[in-house]
ChimeraX commands (.cxc) that place a marker at each C-alpha (Angstrom):
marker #1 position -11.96,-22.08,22.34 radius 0.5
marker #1 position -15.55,-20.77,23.32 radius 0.5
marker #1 position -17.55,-18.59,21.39 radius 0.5
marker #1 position -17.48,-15.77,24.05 radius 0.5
marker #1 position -13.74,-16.32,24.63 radius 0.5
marker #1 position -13.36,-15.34,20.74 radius 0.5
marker #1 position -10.48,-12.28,21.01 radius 0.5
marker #1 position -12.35,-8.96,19.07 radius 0.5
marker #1 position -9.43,-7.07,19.33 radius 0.5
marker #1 position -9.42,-3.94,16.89 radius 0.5
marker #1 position -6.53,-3.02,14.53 radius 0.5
marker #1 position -5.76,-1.58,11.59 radius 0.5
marker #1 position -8.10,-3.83,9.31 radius 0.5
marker #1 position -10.99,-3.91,12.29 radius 0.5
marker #1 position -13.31,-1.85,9.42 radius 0.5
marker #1 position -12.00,-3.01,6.55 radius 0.5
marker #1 position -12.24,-7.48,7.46 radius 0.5
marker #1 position -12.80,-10.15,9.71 radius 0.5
marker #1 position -11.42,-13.21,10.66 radius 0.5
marker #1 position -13.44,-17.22,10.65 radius 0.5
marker #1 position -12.95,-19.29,13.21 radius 0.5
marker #1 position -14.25,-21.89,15.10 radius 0.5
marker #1 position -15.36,-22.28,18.24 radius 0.5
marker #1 position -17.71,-24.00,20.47 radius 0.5
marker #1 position -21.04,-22.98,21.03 radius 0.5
marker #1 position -22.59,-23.61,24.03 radius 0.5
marker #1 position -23.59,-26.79,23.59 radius 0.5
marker #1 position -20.25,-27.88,22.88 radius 0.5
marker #1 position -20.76,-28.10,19.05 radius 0.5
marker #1 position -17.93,-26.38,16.74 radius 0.5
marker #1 position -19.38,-23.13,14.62 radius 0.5
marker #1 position -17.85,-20.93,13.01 radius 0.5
marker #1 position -17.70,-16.84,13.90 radius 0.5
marker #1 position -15.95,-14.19,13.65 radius 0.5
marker #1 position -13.03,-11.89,15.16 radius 0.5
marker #1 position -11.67,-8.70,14.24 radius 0.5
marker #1 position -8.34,-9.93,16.07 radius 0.5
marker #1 position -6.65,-10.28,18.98 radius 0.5
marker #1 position -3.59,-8.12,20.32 radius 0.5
marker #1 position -0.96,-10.27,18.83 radius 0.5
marker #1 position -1.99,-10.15,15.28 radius 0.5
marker #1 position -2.98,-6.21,16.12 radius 0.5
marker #1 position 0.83,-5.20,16.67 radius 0.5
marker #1 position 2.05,-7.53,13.91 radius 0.5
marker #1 position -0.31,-5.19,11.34 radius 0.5
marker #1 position 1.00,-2.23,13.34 radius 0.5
marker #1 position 4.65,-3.17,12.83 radius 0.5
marker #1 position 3.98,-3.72,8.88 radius 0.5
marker #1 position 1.60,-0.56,8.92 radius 0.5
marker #1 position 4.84,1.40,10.84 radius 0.5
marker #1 position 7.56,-0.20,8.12 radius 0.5
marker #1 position 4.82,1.30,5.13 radius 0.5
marker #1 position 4.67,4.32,6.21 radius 0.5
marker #1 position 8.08,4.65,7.16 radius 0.5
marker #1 position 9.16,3.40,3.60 radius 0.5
marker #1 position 6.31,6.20,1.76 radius 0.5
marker #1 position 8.13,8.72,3.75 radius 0.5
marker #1 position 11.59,7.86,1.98 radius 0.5
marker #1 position 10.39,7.69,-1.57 radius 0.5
marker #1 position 8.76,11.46,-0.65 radius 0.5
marker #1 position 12.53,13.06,0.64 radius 0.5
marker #1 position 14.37,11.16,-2.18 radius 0.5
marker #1 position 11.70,13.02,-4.74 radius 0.5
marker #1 position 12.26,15.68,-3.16 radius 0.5
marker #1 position 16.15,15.86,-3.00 radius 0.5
marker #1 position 15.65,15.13,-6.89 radius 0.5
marker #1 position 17.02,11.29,-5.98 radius 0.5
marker #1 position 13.79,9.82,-7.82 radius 0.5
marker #1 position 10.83,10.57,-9.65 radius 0.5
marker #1 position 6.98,10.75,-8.69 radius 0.5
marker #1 position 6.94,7.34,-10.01 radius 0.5
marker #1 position 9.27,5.83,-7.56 radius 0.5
marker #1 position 7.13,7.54,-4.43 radius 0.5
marker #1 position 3.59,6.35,-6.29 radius 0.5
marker #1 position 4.83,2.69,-6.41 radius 0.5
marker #1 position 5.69,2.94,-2.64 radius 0.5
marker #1 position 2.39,4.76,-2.03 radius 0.5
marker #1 position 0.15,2.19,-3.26 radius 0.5
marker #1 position 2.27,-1.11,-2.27 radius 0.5
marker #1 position 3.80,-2.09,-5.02 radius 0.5
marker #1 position 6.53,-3.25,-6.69 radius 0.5
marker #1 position 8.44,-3.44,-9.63 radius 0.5
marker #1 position 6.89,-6.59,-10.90 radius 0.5
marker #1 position 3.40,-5.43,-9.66 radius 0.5
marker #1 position 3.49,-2.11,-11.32 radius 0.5
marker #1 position 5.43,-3.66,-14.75 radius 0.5
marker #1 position 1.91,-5.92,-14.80 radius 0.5
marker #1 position -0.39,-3.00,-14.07 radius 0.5
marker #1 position 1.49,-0.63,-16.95 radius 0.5
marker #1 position 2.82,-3.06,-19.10 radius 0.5
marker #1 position 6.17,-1.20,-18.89 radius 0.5
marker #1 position 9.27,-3.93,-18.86 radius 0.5
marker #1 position 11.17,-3.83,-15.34 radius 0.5
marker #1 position 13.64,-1.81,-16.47 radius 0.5
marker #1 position 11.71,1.19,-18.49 radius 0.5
marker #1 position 10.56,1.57,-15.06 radius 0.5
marker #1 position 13.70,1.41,-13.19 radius 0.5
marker #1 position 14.43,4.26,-16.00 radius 0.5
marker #1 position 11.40,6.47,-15.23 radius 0.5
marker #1 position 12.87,6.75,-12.05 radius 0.5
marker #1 position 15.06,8.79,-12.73 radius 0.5
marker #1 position 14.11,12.73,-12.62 radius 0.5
marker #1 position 15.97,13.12,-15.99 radius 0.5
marker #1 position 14.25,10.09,-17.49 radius 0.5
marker #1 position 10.60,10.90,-15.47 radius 0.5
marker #1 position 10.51,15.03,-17.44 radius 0.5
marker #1 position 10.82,13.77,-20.95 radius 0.5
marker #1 position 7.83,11.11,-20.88 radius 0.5
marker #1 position 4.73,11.46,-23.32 radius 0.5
marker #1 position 1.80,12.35,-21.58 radius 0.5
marker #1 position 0.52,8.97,-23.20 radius 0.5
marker #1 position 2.74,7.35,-20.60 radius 0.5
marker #1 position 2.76,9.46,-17.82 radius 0.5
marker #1 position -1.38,9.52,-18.52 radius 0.5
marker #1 position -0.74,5.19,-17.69 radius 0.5
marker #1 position 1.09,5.77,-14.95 radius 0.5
marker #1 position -1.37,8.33,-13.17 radius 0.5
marker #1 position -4.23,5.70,-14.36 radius 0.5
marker #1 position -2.80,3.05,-12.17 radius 0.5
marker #1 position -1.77,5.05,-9.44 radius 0.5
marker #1 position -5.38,6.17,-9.46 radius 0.5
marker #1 position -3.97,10.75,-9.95 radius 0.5
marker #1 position -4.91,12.61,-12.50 radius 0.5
marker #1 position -1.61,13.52,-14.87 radius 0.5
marker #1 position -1.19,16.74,-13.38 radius 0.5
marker #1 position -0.64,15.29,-9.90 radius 0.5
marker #1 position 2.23,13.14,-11.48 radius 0.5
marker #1 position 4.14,15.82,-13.15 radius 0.5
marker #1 position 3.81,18.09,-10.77 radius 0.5
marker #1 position 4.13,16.43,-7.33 radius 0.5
marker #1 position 7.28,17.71,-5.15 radius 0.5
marker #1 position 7.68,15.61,-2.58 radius 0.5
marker #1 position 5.75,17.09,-0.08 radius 0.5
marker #1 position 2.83,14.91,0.76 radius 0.5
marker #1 position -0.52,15.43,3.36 radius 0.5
marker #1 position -1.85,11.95,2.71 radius 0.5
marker #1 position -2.40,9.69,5.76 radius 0.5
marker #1 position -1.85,5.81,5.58 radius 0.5
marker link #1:1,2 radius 0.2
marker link #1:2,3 radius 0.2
marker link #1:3,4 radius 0.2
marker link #1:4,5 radius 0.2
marker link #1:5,6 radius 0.2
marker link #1:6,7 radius 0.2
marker link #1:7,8 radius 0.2
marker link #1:8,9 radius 0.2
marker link #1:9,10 radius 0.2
marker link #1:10,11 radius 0.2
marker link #1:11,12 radius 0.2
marker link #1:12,13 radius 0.2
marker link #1:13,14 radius 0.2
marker link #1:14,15 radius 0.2
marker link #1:15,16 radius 0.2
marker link #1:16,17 radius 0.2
marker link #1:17,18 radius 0.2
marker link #1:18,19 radius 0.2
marker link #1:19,20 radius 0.2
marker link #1:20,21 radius 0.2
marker link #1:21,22 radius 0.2
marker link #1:22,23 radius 0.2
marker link #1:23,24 radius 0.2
marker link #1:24,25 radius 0.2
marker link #1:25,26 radius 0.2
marker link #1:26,27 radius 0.2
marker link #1:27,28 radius 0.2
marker link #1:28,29 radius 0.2
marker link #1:29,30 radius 0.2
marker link #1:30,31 radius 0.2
marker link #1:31,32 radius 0.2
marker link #1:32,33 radius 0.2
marker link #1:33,34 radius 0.2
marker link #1:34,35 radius 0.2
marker link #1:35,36 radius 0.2
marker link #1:36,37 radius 0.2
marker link #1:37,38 radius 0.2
marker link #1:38,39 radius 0.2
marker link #1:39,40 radius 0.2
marker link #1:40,41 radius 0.2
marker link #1:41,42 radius 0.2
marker link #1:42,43 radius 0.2
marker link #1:43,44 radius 0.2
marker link #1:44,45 radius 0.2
marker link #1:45,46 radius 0.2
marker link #1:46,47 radius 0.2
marker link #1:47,48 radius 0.2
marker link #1:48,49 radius 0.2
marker link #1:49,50 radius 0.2
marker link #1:50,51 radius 0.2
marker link #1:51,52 radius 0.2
marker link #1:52,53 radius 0.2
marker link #1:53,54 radius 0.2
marker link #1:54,55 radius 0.2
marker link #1:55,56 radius 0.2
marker link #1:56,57 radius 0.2
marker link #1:57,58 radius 0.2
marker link #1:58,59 radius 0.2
marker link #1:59,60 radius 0.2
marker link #1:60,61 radius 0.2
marker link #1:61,62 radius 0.2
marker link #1:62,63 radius 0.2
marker link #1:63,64 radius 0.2
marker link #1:64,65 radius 0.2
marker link #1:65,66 radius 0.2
marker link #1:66,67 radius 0.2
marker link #1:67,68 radius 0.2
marker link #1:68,69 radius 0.2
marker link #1:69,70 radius 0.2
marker link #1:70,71 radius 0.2
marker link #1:71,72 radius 0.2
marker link #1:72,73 radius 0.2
marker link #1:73,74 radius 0.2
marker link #1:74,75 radius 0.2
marker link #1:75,76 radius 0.2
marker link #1:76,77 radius 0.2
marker link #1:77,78 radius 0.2
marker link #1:78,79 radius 0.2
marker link #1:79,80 radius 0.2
marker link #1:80,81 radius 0.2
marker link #1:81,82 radius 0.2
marker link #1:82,83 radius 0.2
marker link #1:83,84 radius 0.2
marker link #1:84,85 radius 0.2
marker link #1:85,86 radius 0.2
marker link #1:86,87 radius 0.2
marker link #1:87,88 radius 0.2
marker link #1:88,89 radius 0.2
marker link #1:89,90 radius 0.2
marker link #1:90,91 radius 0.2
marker link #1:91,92 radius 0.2
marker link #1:92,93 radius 0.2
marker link #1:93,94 radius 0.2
marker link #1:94,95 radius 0.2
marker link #1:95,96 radius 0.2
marker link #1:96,97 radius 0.2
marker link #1:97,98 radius 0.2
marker link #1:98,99 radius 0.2
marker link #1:99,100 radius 0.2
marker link #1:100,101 radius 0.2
marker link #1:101,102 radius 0.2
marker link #1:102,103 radius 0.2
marker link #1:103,104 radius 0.2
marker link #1:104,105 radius 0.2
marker link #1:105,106 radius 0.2
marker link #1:106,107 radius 0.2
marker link #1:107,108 radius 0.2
marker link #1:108,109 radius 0.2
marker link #1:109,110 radius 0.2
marker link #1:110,111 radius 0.2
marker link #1:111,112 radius 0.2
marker link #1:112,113 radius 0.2
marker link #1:113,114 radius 0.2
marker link #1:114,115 radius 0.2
marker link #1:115,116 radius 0.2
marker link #1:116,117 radius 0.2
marker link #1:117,118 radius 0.2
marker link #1:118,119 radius 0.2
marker link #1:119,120 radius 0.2
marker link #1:120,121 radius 0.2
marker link #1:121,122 radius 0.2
marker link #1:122,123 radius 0.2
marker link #1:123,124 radius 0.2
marker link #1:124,125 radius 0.2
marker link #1:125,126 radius 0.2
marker link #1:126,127 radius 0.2
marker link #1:127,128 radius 0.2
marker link #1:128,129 radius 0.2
marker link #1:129,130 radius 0.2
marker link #1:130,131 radius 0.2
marker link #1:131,132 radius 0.2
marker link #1:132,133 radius 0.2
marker link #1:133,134 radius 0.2
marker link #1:134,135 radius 0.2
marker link #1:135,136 radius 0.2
marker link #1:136,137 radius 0.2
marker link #1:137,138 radius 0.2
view
């Protein structure tokens, strides 16, 4: 491919990265530049992006049918799982799977819903507190 055939199609990571590859300058020489995408890769992110947001929005009406707790729709929120988050608290797997549950989640210490809100990047009050009802944007 030529340089000035290099596809800068924006998408949801246009801002955030960019892509190396190589191409041929004009003299014919491979060099490396780079793309923020091409259309392909652009509705492949928009597909995940769509599954994301469609999977935060779940978490949010189980909390708020009393299904789950914050902790469930916080995991979602940030993209992760229960591995992920076990690593980030240092919970096991399944004292997690337990906080889940809106019973479970009201008895915690603040000492562990305080490592819980510091990995979900909320302040405490946020965590106990939160409904349900969300206005954040993905």
């Amino acid at each position: 491919m030529k340089k000035e055939e290099l596809p800068q199609d924006h998408s949801a990571l246009s801002g955030v990265t960019r892509e190396v590859c190589y191409v041929k300058d004009a003299n014919g020489k491979y060099v490396s530049d780079l793309s923020t995408g091409w259309e392909v890769k652009k509705q492949a992110l928009d597909n995940a992006w769509d599954d994301i947001k469609e999977r935060v929005e779940e978490a949010s009406l189980k909390v708020r049918n009393g299904e789950v707790s914050p902790v469930f729709y916080f995991m979602e929120l940030k993209l992760m799982d229960l591995s992920v988050l076990s690593g980030y608290t240092g919970f096991w797997k399944w004292t997690i799977k337990r906080h889940f549950k809106p019973s479970v989640f009201k008895t915690l210490s603040d000492s562990k819903l305080k490592i819980y809100a510091k990995v979900f990047d909320i302040s405490i009050e946020e965590l106990k507190n939160f409904n349900g009802k969300t206005n954040s944007s993905l």
